[in-house]
Structure formats: structure tokens, C-alpha cells
C-alpha positions as a Markdown table, in Angstrom:
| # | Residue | x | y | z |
|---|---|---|---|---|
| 1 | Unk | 13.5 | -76.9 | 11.5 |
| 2 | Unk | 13.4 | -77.0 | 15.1 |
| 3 | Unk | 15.8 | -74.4 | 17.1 |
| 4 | Unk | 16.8 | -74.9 | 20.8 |
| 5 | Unk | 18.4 | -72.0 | 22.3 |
| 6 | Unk | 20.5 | -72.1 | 26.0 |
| 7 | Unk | 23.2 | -70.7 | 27.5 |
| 8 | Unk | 20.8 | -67.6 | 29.4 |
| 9 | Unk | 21.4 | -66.6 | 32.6 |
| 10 | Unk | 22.1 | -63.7 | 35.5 |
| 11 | Unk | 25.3 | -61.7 | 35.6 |
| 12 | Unk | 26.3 | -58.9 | 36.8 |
| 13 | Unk | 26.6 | -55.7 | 34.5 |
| 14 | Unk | 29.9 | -55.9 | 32.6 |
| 15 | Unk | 29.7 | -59.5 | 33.0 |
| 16 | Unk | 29.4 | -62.5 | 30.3 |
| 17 | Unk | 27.1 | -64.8 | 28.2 |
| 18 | Unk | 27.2 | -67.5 | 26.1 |
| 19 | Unk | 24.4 | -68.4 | 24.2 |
| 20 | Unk | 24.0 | -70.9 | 21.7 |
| 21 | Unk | 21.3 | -72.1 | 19.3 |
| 22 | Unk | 21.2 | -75.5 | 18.4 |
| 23 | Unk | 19.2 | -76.4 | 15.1 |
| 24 | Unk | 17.7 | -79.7 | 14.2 |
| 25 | Unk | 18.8 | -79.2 | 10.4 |
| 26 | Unk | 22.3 | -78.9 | 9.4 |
| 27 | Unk | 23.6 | -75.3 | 9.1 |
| 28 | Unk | 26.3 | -75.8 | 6.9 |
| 29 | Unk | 24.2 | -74.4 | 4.0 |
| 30 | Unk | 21.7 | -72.1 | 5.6 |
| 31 | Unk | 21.5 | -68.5 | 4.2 |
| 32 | Unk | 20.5 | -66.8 | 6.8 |
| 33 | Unk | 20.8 | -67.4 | 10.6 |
| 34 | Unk | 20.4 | -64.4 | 13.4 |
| 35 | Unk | 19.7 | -63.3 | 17.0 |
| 36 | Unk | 17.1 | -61.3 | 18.3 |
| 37 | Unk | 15.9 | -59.9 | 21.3 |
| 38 | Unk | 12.4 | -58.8 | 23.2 |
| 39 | Unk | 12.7 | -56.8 | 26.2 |
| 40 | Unk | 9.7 | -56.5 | 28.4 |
| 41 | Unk | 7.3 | -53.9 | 27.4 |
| 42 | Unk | 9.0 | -53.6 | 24.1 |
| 43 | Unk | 9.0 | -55.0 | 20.6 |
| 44 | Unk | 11.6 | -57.7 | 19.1 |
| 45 | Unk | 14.5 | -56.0 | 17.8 |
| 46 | Unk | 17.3 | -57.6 | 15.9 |
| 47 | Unk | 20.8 | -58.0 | 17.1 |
| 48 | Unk | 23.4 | -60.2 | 14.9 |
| 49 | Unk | 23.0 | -62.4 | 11.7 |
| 50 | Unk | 25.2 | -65.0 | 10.3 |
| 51 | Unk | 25.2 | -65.7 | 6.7 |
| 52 | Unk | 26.0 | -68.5 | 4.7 |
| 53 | Unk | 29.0 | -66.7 | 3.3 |
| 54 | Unk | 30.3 | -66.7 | 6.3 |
| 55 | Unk | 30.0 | -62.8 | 7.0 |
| 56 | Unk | 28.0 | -61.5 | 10.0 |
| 57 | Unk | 26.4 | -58.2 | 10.9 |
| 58 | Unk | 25.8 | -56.8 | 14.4 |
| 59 | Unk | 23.4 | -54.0 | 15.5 |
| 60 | Unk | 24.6 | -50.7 | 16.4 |
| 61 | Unk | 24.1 | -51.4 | 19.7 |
| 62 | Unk | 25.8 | -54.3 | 20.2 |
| 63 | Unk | 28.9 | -54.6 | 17.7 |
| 64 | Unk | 32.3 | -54.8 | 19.6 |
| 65 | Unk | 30.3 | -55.9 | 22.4 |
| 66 | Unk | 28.9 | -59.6 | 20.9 |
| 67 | Unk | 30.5 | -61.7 | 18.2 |
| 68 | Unk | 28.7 | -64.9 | 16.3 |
| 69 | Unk | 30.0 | -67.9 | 15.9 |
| 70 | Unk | 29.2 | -70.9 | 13.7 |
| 71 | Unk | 29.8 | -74.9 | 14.8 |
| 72 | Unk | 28.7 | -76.5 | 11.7 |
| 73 | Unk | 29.4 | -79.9 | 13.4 |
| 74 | Unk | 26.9 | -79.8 | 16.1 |
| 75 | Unk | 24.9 | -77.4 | 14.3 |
| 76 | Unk | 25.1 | -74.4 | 16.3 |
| 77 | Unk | 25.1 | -70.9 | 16.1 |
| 78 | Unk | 26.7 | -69.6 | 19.4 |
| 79 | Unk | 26.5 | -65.3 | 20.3 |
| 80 | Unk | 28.9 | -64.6 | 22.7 |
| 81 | Unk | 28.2 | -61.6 | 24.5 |
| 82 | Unk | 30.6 | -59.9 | 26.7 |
| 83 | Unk | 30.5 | -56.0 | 28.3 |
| 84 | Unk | 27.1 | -56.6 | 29.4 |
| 85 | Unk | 25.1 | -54.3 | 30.5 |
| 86 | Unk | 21.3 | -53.8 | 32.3 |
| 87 | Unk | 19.9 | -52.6 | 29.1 |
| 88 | Unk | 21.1 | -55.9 | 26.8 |
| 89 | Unk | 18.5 | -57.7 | 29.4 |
| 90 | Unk | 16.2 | -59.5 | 27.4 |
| 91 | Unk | 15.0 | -62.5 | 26.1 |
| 92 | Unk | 17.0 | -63.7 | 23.0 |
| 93 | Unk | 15.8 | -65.7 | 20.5 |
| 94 | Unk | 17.3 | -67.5 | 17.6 |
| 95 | Unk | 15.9 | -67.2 | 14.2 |
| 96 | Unk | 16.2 | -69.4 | 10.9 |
| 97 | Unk | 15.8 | -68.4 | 7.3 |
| 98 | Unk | 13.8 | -65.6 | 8.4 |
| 99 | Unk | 10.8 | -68.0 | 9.4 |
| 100 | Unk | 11.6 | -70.5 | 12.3 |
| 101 | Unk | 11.9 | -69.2 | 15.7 |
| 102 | Unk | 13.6 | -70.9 | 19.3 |
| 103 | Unk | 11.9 | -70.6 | 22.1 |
| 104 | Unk | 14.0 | -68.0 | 23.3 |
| 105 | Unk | 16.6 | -67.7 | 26.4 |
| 106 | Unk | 16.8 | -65.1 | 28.8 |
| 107 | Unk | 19.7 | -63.2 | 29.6 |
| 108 | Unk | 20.0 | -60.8 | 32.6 |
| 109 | Unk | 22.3 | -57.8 | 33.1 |
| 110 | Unk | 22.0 | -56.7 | 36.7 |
| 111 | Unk | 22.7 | -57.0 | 40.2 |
């Protein structure tokens, strides 16, 4: 399965992001789908997963702030992210089955 994230950019702390992760494969009847995210200097860390059941789980960190959502017509998982701030500045990458991996997106928190 090939996974194609977007939806990165620069915004201001407090600000916005949509990103999305489009998959190859449909994702109707994946088990597992989820974000994760590499600051510089530090190791991947997860963030949200989606399962097939249709429940999702957010890191500490992060829940109230970021919701998941699923697009089983064009195959996308989407991870809106609102309340931004400097230290959600990372790359983010999208994760299948706990084995294939996007390329990742960046998304910027500052000024």
C-alpha cells in the first residue's frame, strides 16, 4: 500500500491544519490506520489512530486539540488539527497496519 500525505504547512501558533493521507488501497476495511510525528532532534512519537471499528484514540497531548477523520470514498484519513502550537511542529507521517509509512508532511507552529 502506498500512502501520500499533504495538507502541511506554516501557521501561526493557535492557528490551523488539515492534513490528509491518501492511501492507494481501500480503507474501508483496514484495522488500523494512525498519525505520527518526528520533531527534529527527537524520536517518532504517536499521535491519533483510527480503527476499523470506527473508534479513534488521541495522545495525551493532543486530544481536544486534533480529531480524525475517515473518507472511505477517496480513501483518506484526514487529522485535523486546530489550537496549534510551536511544540505540535513536526513532521507528520501517516502509518498503515502498523507497517507502511507516507513520506511524511510537515507542519509548522510559529511565527
Amino acid at each position: 500500500v502506498k500512502l501520500v500525505e499533504s495538507g502541511g504547512g506554516l501557521v501561526q501558533p493557535g492557528g490551523s491544519l488539515t492534513s490528509a493521507c491518501n492511501a492507494s488501497s481501500s480503507i474501508s476495511s483496514v484495522n488500523f490506520m494512525g498519525w505520527f510525528r518526528q520533531a527534529p532532534g527527537k524520536e517518532r512519537e504517536w499521535v491519533a489512530s483510527f480503527f476499523n471499528t470506527g473508534s479513534t484514540s488521541y495522545a495525551d497531548s493532543v486530544k481536544g486539540r486534533f480529531t480524525l477523520s475517515r473518507d472511505t470514498v477517496k480513501n483518506t484519513l484526514n487529522l485535523e488539527m486546530n489550537s496549534l502550537k510551536p511544540e505540535d511542529t513536526a513532521v507528520y507521517y501517516c502509518n498503515w497496519e502498523h507497517q507502511n509509512w507516507g513520506q511524511g508532511t510537515q507542519a509548522t507552529a510559529g511565527s
